[in-house]
C-alpha positions in Angstrom: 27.8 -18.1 -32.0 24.8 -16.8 -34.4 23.2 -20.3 -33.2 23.6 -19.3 -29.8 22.2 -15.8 -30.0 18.6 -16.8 -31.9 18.2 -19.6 -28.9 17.9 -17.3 -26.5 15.2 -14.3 -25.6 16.6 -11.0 -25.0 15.2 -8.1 -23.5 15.7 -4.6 -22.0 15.1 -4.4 -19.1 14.2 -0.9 -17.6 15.0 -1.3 -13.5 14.9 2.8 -12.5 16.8 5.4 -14.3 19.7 4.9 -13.1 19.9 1.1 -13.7 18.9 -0.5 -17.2 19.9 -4.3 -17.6 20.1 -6.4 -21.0 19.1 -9.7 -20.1 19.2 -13.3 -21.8 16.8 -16.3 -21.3 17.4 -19.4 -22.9 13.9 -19.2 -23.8 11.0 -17.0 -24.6 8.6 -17.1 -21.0 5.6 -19.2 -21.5 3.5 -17.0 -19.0 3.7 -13.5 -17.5 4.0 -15.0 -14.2 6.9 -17.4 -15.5 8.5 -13.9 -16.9 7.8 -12.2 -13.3 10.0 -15.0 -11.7 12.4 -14.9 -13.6 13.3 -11.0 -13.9 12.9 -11.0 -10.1 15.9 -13.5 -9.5 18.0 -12.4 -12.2 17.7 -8.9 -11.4 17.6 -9.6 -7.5 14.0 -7.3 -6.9 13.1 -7.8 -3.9 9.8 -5.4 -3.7 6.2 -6.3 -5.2 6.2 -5.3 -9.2 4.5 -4.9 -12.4 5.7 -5.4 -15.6 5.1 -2.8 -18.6 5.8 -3.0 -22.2 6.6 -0.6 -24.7 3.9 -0.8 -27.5 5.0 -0.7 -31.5 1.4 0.2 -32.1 1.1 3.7 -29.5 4.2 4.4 -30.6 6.3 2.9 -27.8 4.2 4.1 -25.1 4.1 2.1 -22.0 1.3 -0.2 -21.3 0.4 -3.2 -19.2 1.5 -6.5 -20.1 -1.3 -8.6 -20.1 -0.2 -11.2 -22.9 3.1 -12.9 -23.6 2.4 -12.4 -27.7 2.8 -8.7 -27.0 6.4 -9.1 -26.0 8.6 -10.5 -28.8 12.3 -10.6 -29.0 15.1 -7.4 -27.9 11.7 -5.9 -26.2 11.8 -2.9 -23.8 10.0 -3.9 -20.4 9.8 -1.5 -17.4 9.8 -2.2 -13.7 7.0 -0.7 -11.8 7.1 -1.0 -7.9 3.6 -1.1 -6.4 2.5 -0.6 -2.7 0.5 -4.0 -1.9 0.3 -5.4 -4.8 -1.4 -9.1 -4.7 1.0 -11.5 -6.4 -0.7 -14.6 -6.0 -4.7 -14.0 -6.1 -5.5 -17.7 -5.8 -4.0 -17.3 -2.3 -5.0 -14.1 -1.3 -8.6 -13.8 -2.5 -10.0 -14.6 0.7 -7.9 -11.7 2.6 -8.9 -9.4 -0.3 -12.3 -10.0 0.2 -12.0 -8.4 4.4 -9.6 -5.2 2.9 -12.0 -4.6 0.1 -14.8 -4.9 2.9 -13.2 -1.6 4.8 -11.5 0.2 2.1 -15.4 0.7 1.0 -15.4 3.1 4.0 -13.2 5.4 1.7 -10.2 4.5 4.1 -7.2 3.1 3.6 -5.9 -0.2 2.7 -3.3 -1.5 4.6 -3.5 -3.7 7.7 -0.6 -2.2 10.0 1.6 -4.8 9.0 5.0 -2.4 7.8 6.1 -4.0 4.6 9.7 -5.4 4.5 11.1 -3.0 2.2 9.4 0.4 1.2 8.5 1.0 -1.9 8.0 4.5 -3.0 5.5 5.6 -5.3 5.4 7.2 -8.8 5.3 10.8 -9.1 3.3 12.8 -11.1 4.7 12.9 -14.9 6.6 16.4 -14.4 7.7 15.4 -11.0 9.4 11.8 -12.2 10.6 13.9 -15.5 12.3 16.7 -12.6 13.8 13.9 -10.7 15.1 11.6 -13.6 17.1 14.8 -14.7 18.1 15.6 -11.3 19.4 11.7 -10.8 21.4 11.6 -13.8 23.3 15.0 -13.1 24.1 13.9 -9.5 25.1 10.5 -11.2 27.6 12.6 -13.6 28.1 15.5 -10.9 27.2 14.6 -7.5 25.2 17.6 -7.2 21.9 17.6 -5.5 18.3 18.7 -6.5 17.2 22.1 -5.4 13.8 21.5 -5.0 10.6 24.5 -5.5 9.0 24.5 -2.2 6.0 23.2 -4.3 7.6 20.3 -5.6 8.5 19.4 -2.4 5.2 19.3 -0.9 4.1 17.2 -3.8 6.5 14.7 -3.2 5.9 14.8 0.5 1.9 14.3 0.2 2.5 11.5 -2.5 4.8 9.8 0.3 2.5 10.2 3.3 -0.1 8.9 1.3 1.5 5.7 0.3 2.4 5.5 3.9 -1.1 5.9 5.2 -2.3 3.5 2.8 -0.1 0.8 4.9 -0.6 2.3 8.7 -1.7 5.5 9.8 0.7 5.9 13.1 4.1 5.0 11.7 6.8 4.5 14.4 10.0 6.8 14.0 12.0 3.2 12.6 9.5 3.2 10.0 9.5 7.0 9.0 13.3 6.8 8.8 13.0 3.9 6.6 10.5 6.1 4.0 13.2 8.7 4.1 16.1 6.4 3.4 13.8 5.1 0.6 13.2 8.0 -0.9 16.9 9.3 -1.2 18.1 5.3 -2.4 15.5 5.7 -5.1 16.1 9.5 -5.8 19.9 10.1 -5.1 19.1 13.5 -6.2 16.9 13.9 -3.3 20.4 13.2 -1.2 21.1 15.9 1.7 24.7 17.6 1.7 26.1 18.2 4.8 23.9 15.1 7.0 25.3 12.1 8.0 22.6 9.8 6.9 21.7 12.5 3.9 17.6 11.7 4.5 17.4 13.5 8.4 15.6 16.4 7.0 13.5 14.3 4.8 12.6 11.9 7.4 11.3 14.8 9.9 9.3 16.8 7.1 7.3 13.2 6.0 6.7 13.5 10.0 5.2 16.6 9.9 3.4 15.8 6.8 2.2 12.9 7.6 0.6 14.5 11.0 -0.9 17.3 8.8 -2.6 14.4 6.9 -4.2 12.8 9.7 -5.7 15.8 10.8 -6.9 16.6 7.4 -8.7 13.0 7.4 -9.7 13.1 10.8 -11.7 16.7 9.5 -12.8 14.8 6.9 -14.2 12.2 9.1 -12.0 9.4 9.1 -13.4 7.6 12.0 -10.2 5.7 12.3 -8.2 9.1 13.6 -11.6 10.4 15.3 -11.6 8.0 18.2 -8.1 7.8 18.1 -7.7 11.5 18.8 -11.0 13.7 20.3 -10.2 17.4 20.4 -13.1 18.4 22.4 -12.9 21.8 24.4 -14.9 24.5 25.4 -14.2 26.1 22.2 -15.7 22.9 20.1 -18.1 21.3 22.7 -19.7 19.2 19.4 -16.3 17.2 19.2 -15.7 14.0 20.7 -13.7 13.5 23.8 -10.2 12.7 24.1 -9.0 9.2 23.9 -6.8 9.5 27.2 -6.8 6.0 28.0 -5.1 5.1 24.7 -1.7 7.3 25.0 -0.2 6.0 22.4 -2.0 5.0 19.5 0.9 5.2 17.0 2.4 2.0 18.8 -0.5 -0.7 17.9 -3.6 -0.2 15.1 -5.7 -2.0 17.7 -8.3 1.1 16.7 -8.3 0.5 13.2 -11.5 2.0 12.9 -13.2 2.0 9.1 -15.8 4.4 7.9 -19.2 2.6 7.2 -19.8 1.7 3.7 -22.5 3.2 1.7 -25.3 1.6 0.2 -25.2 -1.5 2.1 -27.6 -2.6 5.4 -25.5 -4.0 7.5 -27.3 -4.5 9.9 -29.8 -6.8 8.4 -26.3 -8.7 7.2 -25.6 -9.3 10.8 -28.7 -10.6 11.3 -28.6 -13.0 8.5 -25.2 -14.1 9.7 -26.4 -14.5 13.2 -29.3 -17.2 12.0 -26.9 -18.5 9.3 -24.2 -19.4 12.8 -27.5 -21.0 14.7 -27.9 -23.4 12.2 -25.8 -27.1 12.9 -24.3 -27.2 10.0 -23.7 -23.3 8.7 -22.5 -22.2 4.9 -19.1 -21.3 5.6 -18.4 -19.4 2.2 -21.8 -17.2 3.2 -20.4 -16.8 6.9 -17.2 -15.9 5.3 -18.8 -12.9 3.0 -20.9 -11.8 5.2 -18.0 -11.1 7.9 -16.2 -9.6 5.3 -18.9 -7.7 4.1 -19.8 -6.2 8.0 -16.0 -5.6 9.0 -16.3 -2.2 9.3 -19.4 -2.1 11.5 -17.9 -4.8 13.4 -15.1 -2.6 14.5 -17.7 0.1 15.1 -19.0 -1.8 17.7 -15.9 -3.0 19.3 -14.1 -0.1 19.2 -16.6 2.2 20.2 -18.6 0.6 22.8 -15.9 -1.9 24.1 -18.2 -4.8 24.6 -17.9 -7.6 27.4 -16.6 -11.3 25.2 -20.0 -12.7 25.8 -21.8 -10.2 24.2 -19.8 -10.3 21.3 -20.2 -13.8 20.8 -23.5 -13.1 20.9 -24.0 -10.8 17.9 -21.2 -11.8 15.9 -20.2 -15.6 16.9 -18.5 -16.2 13.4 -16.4 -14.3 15.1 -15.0 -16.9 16.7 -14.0 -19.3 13.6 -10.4 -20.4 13.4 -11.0 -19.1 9.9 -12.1 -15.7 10.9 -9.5 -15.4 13.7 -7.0 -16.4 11.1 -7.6 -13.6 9.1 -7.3 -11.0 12.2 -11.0 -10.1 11.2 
């Protein structure tokens, strides 16, 4: 039996608060991505995670696992759920290249494309300490959380923002999903008296998450300016209202990045308009370049809804299967 025990690896495996597993390997992982494959089918996680480590030398604080001689044997690891995270970069690097292109903007991330499962963010450090107690004494209890009115608007604008990160009109499906999230990850969260016990939640991350749009748009998110002019007598210097698109919250067919600073972009254009002439043109150049002009790209589309022929004449890489592929 002792045999047995010293063959395998053990560790401890910190899920959420609520769920801590103790789980044996036959053998010690030879790589961190090994290690990430196997914790995600023996502990069935079925979101995008990190994995931390508690650290003998910082006196068991967490910190990133970054090398497999860190971890040794009846470790403590903890599951961190991340929004987007990029689990193979050999095979994204190319898509990372166009988001990185129009999150330089200072906008958000995402693409539009709703994730399969949400995953809700961390907290601030007094927040996740207020909802770890409050989880354990509805565990024991079954009573819920009375939040401060403060605490709930800090969780709220956490939430919105993770949610804006991945698509800035959410459908109602998608906002009930956050909701439902948030209470499955926070049972303390939990409303008495509801049938689904996240309504309330679901229609204050609605209201929330409207607030924030009008706080970016103020900002001068360009995305949620031509998506929604408020022009009047009142503020003549606004821009019109989009009345043609009536429902923006149903496509991001205006995703609509801020410019990036410090970059000409329009001399890039016409670098990548000679580079496309040429009969035989560097693809990996044609590639950076679009990448590196996305958001003045959708500038022009957006804004001055060009005829097909005139954009195949100032951007014709835009025409590449490869391009097109990537929805650029």
């Amino acid at each position: 039996m002792a045999e047995n025990d010293t063959a395998t690896f053990t560790l401890r495996v910190v899920i959420s608060d609520a769920e801590i597993r103790k789980v044996r390997m036959a053998n010690k992982p030879g790589s961190i991505d090994e290690l990430h494959d196997r914790l995600k089918s023996v502990c069935s996680i079925g979101y995008p995670f990190v994995i931390l480590y508690e650290d003998k030398d910082f006196n068991n604080d967490l910190c990133s696992l970054e090398n497999m001689n860190d971890l040794g044997p009846y470790a403590t690891v903890r599951i961190v759920g991340v929004t987007n995270a990029v689990v193979d970069s050999a095979s994204t690097s190319s898509v990372d290249s166009h988001t990185s292109a129009s999150n330089s903007g200072g906008l958000r991330q995402g693409s539009g494309n709703w994730p399969d499962e949400f995953v809700i963010p961390l907290f601030d450090h007094d927040i996740e300490l207020m909802l770890s107690r409050g989880n354990a004494e509805f565990m024991e209890s079954g009573k819920s959380l009375i939040l401060a009115r403060s605490a709930k608007g800090t969780i709220l604008q956490r939430v919105v923002t993770a949610v804006y990160d991945i698509k800035a009109y959410p459908t109602e499906s998608e906002f009930t999903a956050v909701a439902k999230a948030l209470v499955t990850k926070h049972p303390c969260l939990r409303e008495p008296g509801t049938r689904s016990g996240y309504d309330g939640w679901r229609n204050s991350i609605q209201f929330k998450m409207g607030n924030y749009r009008n706080d970016i748009r103020k900002a001068g998110g360009a995305e949620l300016v031509i998506n929604g002019g408020r022009r009047s007598r009142y503020n003549p210097d606004l821009p019109f209202g989009r009345t043609q698109i009536r429902k923006p919250r149903r496509g991001e067919s205006n995703y609509l990045p801020n410019l990036p600073s410090g970059k000409d972009s329009s001399s890039q254009q016409e670098i990548l308009k000679e580079e496309c002439r040429k009969a035989h043109p560097d693809r990996n150049l044609v590639h950076t370049l679009m990448a590196e002009t996305f958001a003045i790209r959708r500038q022009y589309i957006v804004k001055e809804c060009p005829l097909i022929d005139d954009i195949k004449e100032n951007w014709p890489a835009s025409f590449y299967p490869k391009e097109v592929s990537l929805k650029c």
